[in-house]
C-alpha positions as CSV (number, residue, x, y, z in Angstrom):
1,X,0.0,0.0,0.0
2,X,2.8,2.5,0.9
3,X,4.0,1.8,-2.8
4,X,0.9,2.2,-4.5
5,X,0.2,5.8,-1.9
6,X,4.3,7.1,-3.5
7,X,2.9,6.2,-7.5
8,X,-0.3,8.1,-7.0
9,X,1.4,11.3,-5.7
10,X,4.2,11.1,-8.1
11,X,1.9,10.6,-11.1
12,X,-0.5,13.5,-9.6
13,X,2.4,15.5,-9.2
14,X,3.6,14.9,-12.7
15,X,0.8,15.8,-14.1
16,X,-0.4,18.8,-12.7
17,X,3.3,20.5,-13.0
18,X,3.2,18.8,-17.1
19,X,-0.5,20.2,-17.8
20,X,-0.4,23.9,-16.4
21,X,3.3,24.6,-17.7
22,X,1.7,23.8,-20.7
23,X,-1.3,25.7,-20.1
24,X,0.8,29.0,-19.2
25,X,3.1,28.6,-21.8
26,X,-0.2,28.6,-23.9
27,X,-1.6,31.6,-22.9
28,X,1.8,33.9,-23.3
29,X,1.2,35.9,-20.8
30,X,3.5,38.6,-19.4
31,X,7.0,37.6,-17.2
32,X,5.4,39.2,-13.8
33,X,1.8,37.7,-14.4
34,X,3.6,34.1,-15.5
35,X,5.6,34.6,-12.2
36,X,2.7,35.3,-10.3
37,X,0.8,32.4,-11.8
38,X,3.9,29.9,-11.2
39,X,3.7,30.9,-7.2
40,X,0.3,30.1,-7.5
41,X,0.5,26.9,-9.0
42,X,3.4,26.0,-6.6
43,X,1.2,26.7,-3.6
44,X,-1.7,24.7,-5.3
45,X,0.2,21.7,-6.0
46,X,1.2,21.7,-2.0
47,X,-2.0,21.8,-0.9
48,X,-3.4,19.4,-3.4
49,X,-0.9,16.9,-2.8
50,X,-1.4,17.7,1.0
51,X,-5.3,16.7,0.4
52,X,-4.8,13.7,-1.7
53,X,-1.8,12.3,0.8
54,X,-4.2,12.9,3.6
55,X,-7.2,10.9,1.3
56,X,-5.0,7.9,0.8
57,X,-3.6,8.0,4.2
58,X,-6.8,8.0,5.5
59,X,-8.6,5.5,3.1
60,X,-5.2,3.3,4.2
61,X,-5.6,3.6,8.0
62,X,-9.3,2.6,7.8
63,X,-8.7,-0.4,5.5
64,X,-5.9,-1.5,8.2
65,X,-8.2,-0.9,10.8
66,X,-10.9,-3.0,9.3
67,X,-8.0,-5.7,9.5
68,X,-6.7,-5.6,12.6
69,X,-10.4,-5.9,13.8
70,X,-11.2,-8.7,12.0
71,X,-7.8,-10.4,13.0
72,X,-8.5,-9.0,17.2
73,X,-12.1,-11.0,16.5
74,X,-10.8,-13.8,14.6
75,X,-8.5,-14.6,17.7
76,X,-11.0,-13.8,20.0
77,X,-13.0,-17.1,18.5
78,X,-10.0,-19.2,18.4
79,X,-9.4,-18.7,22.0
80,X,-12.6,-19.0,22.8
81,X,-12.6,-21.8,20.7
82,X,-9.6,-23.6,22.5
83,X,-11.0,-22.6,25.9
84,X,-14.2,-24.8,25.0
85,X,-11.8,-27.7,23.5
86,X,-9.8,-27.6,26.8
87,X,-12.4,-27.5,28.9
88,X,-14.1,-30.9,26.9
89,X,-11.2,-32.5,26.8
90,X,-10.6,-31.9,30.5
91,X,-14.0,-33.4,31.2
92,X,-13.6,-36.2,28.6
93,X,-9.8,-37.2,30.3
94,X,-11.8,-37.1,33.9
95,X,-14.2,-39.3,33.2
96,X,-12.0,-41.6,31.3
97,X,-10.0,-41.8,34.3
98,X,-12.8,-42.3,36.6
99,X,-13.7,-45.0,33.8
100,X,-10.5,-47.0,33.6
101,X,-10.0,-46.6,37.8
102,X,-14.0,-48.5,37.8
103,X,-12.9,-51.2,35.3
104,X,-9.3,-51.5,37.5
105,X,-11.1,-51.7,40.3
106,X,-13.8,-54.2,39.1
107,X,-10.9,-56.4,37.5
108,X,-9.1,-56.6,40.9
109,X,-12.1,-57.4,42.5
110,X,-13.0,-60.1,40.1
111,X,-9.8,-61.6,40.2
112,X,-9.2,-61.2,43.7
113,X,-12.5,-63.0,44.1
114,X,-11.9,-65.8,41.6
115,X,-8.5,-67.0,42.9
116,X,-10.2,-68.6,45.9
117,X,-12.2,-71.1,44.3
118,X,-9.7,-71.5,42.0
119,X,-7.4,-72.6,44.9
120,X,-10.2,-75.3,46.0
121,X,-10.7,-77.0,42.3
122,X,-6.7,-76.9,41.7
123,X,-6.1,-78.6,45.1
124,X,-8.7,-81.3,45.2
125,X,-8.4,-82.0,41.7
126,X,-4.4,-82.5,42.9
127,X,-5.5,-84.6,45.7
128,X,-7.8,-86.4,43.3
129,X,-4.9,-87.3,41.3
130,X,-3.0,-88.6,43.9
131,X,-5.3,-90.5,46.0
132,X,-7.8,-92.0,43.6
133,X,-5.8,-92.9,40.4
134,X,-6.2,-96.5,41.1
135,X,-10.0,-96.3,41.5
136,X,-10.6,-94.2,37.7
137,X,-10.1,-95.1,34.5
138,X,-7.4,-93.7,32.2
139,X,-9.6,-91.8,30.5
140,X,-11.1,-90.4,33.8
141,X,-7.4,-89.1,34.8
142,X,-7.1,-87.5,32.1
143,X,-10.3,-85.7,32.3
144,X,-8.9,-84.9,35.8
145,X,-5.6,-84.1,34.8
146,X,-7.2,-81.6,32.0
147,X,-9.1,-80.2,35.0
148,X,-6.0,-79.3,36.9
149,X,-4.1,-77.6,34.3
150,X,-6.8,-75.4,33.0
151,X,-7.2,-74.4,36.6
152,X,-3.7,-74.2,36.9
153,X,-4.1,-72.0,33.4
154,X,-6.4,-69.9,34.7
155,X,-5.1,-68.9,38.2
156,X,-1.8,-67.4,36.6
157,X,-4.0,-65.6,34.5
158,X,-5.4,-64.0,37.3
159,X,-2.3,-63.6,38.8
160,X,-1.2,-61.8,35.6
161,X,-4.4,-59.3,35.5
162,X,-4.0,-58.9,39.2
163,X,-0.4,-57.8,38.4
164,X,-1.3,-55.4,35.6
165,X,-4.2,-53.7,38.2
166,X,-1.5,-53.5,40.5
167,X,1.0,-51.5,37.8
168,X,-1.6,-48.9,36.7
169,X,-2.2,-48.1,40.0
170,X,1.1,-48.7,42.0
171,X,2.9,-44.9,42.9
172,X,5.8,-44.4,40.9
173,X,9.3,-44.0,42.6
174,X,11.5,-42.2,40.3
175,X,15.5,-42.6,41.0
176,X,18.2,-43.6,38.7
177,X,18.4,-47.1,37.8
178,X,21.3,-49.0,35.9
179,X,19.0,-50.7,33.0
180,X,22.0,-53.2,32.4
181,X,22.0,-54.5,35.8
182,X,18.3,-55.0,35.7
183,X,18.6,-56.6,32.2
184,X,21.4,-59.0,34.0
185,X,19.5,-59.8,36.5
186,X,16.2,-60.9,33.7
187,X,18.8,-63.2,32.3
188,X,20.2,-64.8,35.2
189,X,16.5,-65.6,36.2
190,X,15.5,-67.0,33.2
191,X,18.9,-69.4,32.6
192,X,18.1,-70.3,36.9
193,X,14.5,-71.1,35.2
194,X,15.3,-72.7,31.8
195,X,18.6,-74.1,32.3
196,X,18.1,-76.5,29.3
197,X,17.9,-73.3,27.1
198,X,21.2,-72.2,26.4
199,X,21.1,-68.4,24.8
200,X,23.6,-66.4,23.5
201,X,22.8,-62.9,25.3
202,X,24.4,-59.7,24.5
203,X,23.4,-56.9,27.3
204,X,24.7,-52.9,26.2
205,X,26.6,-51.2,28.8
206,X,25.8,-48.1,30.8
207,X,22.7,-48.4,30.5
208,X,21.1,-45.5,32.6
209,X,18.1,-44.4,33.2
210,X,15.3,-42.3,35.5
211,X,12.1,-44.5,36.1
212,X,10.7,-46.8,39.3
213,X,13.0,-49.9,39.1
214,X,10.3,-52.2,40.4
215,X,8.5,-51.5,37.4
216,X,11.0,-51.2,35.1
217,X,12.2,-55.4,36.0
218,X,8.2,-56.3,35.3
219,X,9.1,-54.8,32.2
220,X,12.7,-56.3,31.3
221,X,11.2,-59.6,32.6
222,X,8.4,-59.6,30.4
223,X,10.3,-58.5,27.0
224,X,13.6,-61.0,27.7
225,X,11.2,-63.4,28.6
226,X,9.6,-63.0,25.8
227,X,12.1,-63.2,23.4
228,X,13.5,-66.3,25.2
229,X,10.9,-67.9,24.9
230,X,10.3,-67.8,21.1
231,X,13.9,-68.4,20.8
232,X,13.3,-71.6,21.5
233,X,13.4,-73.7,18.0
234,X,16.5,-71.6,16.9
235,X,19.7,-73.1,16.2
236,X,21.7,-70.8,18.0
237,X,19.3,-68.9,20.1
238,X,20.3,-65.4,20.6
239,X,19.0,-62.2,22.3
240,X,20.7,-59.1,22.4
241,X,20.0,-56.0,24.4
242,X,21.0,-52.5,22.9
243,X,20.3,-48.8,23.0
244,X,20.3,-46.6,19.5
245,X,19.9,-42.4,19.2
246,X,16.5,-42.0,17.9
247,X,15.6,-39.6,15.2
248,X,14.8,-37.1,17.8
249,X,18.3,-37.8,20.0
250,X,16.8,-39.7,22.7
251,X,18.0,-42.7,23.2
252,X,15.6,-46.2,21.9
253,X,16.3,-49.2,23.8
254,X,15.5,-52.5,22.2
255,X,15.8,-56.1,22.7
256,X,16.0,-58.1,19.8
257,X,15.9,-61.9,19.3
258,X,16.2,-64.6,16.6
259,X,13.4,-66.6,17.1
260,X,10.3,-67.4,15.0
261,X,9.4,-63.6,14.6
262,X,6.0,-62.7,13.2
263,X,3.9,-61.1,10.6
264,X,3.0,-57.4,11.1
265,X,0.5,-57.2,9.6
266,X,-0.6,-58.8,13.6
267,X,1.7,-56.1,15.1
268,X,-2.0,-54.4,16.3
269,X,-2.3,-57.2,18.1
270,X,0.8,-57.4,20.0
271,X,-0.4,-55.6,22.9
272,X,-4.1,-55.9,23.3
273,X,-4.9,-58.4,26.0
274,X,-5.0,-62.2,25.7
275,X,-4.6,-61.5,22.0
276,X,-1.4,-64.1,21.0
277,X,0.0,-64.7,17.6
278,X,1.3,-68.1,18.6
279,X,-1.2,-70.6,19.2
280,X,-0.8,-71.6,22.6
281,X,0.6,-75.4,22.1
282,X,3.7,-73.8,20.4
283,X,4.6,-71.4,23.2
284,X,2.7,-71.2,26.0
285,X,1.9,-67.6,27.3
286,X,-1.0,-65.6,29.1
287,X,-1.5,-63.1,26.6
288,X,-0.9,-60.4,29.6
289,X,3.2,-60.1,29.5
290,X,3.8,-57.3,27.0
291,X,0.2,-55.6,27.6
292,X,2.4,-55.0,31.3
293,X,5.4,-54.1,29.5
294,X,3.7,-51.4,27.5
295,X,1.6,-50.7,30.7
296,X,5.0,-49.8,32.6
297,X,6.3,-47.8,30.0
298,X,3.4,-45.6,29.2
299,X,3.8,-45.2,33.2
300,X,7.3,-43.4,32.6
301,X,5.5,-41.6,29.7
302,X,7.4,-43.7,27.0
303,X,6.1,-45.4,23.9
304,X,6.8,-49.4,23.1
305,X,6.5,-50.9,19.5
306,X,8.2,-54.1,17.4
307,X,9.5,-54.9,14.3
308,X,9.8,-58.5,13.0
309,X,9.8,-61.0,9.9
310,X,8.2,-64.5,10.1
311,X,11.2,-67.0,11.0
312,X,13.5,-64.1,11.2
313,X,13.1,-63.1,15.0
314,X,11.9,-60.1,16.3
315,X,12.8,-57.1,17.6
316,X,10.8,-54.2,21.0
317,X,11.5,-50.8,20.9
318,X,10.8,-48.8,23.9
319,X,11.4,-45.1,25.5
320,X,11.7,-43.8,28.9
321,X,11.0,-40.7,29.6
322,X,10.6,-40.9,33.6
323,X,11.2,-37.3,34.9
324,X,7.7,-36.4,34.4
325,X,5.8,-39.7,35.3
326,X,5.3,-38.5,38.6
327,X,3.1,-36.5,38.4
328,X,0.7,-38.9,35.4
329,X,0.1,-41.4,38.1
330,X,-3.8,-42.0,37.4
């Protein structure tokens, strides 16, 4: 606008002084009456150029007042806008909350209560088997024996849900922890546990990091155990446990195994509850162990996620970002 304001007075300005110096030179008139007429004109173009600057000007300022006013109103409705958003989002988030702390509460309570009777059919079906085997068939033990595992089954499910209840709602005690050690310390487990497993195992040093190392070893547990598991037809079973720069410069930890991998086009599955992409007589599992792995790191505001080929292992991602989980406990 300030351009288009300097063209219109210069042309104006051209113009005038072109057209009456024409004009007077027309007329012929006399050297003091010329002179006279030249003040004249001098003092006319002044205060025309005064009057048309002052139009534009004017016309400029009301057209930029126009905008700012429509710009002051326009971000008067986006706030407005994002103080209604906020405000449903804060109700939606509380009531999720108060829905998710309900369903917690009704899965402890369920599980709690189920682990009783539970107890009862698992020991007399035990004591079953070992007092009365010569007084039933073969086909009755087995019926009996079929009994006590699924029993068996189904109280370490409970036992799992009970556990993941107990990590969404556990307080979070944020300190530095040596990730390495707490890796270690997976592995020595599981080779005590399966010592007929032999695993190559490759754990990265100086592995530190902020987060609640309770939670943090139901983790490692669950993911090394995981991979150990499925580890299990390989030649040379190997798991290695690393730590990469992500794209962002934090650092990605990951444990990566050789074992029978899957397909991702299941990956959505991976961490939904009792959802398993191994049928259960190939590697037993409760479906729970890496819904509490991506339970604990959400805790310490990280995200977990896989990548893996059929027959070509597989490999969990995971982030900690600890410093501000204390303050997310639901």
């Amino acid at each position: 606008m300030p351009r288009t304001i300097a063209l219109i007075y210069l042309a104006a300005g051209a113009i005038w002084i072109f057209v009456t110096d024409r004009w007077l030179e027309w007329l012929g008139l006399e050297p003091r009456t010329l002179q006279v007429l030249q003040t004249s004109k001098g003092w006319l173009s002044i205060l025309g150029s005064a009057v048309l600057l002052y139009i534009l000007l004017r016309r400029h300022k009301k057209r930029d007042d126009a905008t700012v006013s429509a710009l002051l109103e326009s971000q008067r409705e986006v706030q407005q806008m994002n103080a209604e958003l906020e405000k449903r989002v804060a109700e939606r988030t509380r009531q999720l909350q108060a829905a998710n702390r309900e369903l917690e509460s009704f899965a402890y309570a369920v599980s709690h209560d189920l682990r009783a009777p539970l107890r009862s059919l698992s020991g007399f079906s035990q004591i079953l088997q070992e007092t009365a085997s010569q007084q039933l068939d073969e086909k009755s033990m087995h019926y009996l024996r079929r009994i006590h595992d699924a029993s068996q089954r189904m109280s370490g499910l409970i036992e799992a849900l009970l556990g993941l209840s107990r990590i969404s709602t556990a307080d979070l005690a944020i300190r530095p922890v040596n990730l390495t050690q707490i890796c270690m310390d997976a592995v020595a487990s599981l080779k005590d546990k399966f010592p007929g497993h032999l695993v190559h195992v490759e754990i990265a040093p100086n592995m530190h990091v902020e987060g609640d190392a309770r939670l943090l070893r139901i983790a490692v547990d669950c993911l090394i155990g995981n991979a150990w598991k499925f580890t299990i037809r390989s030649g040379q079973p190997s798991v290695t446990v690393g730590v990469q720069t992500g794209v962002t410069g934090g650092p990605i930890y990951f444990i990566r195994d050789n074992g029978v991998g899957f397909d991702m086009a299941y990956a959505n599955k991976l961490f939904v509850p009792f959802q398993r992409l191994h049928p259960d007589a190939e590697f037993q599992g409760s479906g729970i162990g890496l819904v509490t792995a991506q339970r604990v790191v959400a805790r310490h505001n990280g995200r977990i996620w896989a990548e893996a080929q059929v027959n070509a292992g597989a490999t969990f991602y995971f982030t900690i970002n600890a410093p501000l989980a204390a303050s997310a406990t639901p």
